[in-house]
C-alpha positions in Angstrom: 16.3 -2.5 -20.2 13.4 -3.3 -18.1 10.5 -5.4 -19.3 8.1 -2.8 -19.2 10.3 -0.5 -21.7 11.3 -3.7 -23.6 7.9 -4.3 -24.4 6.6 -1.0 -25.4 9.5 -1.5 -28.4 8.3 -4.5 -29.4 4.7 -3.7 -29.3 6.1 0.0 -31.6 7.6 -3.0 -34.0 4.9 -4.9 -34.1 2.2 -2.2 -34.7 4.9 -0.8 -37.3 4.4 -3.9 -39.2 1.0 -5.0 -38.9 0.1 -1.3 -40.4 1.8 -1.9 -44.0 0.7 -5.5 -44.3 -3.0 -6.8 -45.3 -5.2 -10.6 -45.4 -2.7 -14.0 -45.0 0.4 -11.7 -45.5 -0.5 -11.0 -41.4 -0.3 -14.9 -40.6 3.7 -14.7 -40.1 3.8 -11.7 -37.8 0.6 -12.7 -35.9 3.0 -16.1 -35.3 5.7 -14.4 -34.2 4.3 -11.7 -32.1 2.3 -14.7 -30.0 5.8 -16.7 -29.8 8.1 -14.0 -28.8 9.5 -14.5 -25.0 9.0 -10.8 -24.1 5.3 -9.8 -25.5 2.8 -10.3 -23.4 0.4 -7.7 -24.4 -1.4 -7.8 -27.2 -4.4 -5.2 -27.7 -2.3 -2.5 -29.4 -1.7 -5.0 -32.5 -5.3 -6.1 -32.0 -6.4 -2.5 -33.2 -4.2 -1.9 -36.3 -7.3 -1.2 -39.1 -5.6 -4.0 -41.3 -5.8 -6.6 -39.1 -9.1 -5.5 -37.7 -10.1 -6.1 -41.4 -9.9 -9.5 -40.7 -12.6 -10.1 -39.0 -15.2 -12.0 -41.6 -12.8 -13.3 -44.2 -10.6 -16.7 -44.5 -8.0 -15.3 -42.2 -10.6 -14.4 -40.3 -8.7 -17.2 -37.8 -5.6 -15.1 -37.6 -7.5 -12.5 -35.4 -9.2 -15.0 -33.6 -5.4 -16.5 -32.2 -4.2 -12.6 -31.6 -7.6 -12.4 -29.5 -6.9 -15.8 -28.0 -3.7 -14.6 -26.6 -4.8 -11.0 -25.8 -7.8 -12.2 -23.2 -7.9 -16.0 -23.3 -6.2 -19.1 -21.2 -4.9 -22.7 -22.3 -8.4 -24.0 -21.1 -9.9 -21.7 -23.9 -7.2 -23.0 -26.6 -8.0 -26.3 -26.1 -11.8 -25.7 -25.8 -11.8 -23.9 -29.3 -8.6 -26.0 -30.8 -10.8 -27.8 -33.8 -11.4 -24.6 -35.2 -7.7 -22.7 -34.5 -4.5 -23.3 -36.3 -2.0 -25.3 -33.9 -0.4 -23.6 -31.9 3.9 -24.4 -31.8 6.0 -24.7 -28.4 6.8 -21.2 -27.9 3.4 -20.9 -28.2 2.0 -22.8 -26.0 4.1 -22.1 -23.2 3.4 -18.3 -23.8 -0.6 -19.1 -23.3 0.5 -20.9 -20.1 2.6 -17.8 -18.9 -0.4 -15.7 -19.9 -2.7 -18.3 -17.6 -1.2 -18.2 -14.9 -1.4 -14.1 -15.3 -5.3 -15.0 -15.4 -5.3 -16.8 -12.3 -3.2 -13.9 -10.7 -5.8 -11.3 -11.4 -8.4 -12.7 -8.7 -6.5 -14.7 -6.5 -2.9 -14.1 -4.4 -3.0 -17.9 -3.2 -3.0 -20.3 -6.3 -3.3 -24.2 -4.8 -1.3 -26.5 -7.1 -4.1 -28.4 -7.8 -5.5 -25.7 -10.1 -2.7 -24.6 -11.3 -2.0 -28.5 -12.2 -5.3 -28.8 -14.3 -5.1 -25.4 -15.5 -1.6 -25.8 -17.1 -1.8 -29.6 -18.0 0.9 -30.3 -15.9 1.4 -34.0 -14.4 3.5 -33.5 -11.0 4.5 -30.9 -8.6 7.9 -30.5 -9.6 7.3 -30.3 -12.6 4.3 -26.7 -12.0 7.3 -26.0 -9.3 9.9 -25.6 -12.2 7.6 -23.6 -14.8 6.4 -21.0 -12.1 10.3 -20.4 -11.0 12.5 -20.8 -15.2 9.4 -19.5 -16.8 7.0 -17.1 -14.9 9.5 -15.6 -12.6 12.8 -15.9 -14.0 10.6 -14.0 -17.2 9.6 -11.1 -14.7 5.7 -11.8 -15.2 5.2 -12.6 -11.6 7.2 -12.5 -8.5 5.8 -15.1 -5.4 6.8 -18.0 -2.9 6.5 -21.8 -3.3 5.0 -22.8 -0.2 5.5 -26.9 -0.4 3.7 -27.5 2.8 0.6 -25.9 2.0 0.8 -27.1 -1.9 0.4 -23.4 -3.0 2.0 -20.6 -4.8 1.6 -17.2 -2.9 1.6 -14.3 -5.2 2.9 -11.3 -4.4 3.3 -9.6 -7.5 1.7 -10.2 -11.2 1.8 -8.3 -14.7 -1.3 -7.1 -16.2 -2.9 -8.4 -19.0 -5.1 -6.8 -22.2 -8.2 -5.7 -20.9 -10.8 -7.6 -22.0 -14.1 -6.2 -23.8 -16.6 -4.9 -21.7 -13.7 -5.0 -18.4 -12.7 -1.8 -18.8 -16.1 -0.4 -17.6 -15.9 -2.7 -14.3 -12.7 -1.2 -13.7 -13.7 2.3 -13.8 -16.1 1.3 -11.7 -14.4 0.1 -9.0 -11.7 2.8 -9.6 -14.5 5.1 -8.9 -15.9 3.0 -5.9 -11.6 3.3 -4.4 -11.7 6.9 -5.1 -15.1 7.8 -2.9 -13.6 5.4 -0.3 -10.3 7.2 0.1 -12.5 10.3 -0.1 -14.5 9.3 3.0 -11.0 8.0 4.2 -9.4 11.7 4.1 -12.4 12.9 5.3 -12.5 10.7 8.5 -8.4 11.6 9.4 -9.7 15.3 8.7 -11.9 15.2 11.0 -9.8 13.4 13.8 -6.9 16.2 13.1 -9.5 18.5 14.1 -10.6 17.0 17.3 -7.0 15.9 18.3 -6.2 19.7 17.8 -9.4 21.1 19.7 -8.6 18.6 22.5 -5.0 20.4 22.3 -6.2 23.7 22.7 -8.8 22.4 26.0 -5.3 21.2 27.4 -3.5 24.4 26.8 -6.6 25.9 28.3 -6.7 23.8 31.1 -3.4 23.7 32.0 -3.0 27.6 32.0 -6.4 27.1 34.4 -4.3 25.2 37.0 -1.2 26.9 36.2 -2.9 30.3 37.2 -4.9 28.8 40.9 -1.0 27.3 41.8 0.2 31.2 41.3 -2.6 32.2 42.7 -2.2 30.3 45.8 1.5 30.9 46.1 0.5 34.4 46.2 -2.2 34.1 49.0 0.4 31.7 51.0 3.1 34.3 50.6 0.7 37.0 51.9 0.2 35.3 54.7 3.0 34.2 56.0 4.5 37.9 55.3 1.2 39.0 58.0 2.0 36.7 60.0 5.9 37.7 60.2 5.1 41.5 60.8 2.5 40.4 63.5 5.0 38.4 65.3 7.8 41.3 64.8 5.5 44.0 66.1 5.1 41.5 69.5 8.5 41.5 70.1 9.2 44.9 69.3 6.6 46.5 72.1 8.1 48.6 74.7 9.1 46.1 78.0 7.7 43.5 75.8 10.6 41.3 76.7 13.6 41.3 79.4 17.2 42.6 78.7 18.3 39.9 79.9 22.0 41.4 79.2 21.2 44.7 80.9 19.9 42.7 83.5 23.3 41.2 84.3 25.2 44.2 84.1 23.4 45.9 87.1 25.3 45.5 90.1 24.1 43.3 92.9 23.4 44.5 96.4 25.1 42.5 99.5 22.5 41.7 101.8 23.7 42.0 105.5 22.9 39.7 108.1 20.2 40.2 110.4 21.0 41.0 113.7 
């Protein structure tokens, strides 16, 4: 099963269960919804009317952490942790998955260095190893270690929740993609055109030159046909030229000797 499939069940389960329970009774599934290795998506849980109805009331915190996880980073967790319930290792390293996801979204070349003081990790090897056994071994991203450059190239990364007011600026610049391949098409429309018009001038032209070489085949074939008959008709002229065979078939006189 692939990720993407495997996740749609979970997120069915989760929704499944989130609908038939209400108040602290959501605490356990928010826990293990934000712990499981496979969920990485959160906004379909986030809209369930009972946990909704959390917002405003002691377990008001319990949304907060699902919201956390939906849109927010470790930097965020830690920024907001006096007033969040701790979180527990499989927590944690899934809001460092989900991080590095953030980073993804507006950058293909992450420098160690950020992604050091991003993650709270201490050494290279150490970023080196979560990015290969936990980001890409997990299927979240898919990029090269470059060592030399102290950088992680990405070349692929899954998408996270959209944030509030995000999903506006993407329809935006869905829209803005849209009228650029539009003006795209347009352009190689255009060019099709010309390339075929410039066919047609070339078809037109070489029938042109085509046409003068028959035409002057024609003219040089004429001529050389008048000048053959003219030079037959020469020939052919009564005493026009010598028999020179009859000529040698007259018999000679014998001159006699003067006396």
């Amino acid at each position: 099963m692939d990720i993407e499939q495997k996740q749609a069940d979970l997120i069915e389960q989760f929704v499944k269960q989130a609908s038939s329970l209400h108040g602290s009774a959501l605490a356990p599934l928010v826990a293990d919804a934000t712990s499981h290795p496979s969920l990485f998506a959160f906004s379909e849980i986030l809209s369930v009317p009972s946990v909704l109805q959390l917002g405003g009331t002691e377990n008001s915190v319990y949304l907060d952490v699902l919201r956390l996880f939906a849109h927010g980073t470790w930097s965020d967790y830690k920024s907001n942790a006096s007033r969040l319930p701790q979180l527990v290792p499989e927590q944690v390293l899934k809001l460092k998955q989900l991080t590095v996801l953030t980073l993804a979204e507006t950058n293909k070349v992450l420098p160690y260095d950020q992604l050091m003081q991003e993650l709270d990790v201490m050494n290279v090897r150490e970023l080196e190893d979560f990015l290969i056994n936990e980001c890409m071994y997990a299927g979240i991203v898919r990029g090269k270690l470059d060592q030399l450059r102290r950088c992680f190239e990405v070349q692929f990364a899954a998408g996270r929740d959209l944030r509030p007011g995000q999903l506006g600026s993407m329809i935006q610049t869905l829209s803005n993609w849209l009228a650029t391949s539009d003006n795209l098409l347009i352009s190689i429309q255009e060019k099709i055109k010309w390339a075929d018009s410039m066919s047609e001038l070339d078809k037109k032209h070489r029938k042109e030159v085509e046409d003068r070489v028959e035409d002057v085949k024609k003219s040089i074939s004429l001529k050389a046909d008048i000048d053959f008959r003219g030079h037959e008709e020469i020939y052919s002229e009564p005493g026009g030229v010598m028999d020179y065979e009859e000529d040698r078939s007259r018999p000679k006189r014998r001159r006699h000797p003067i006396g």
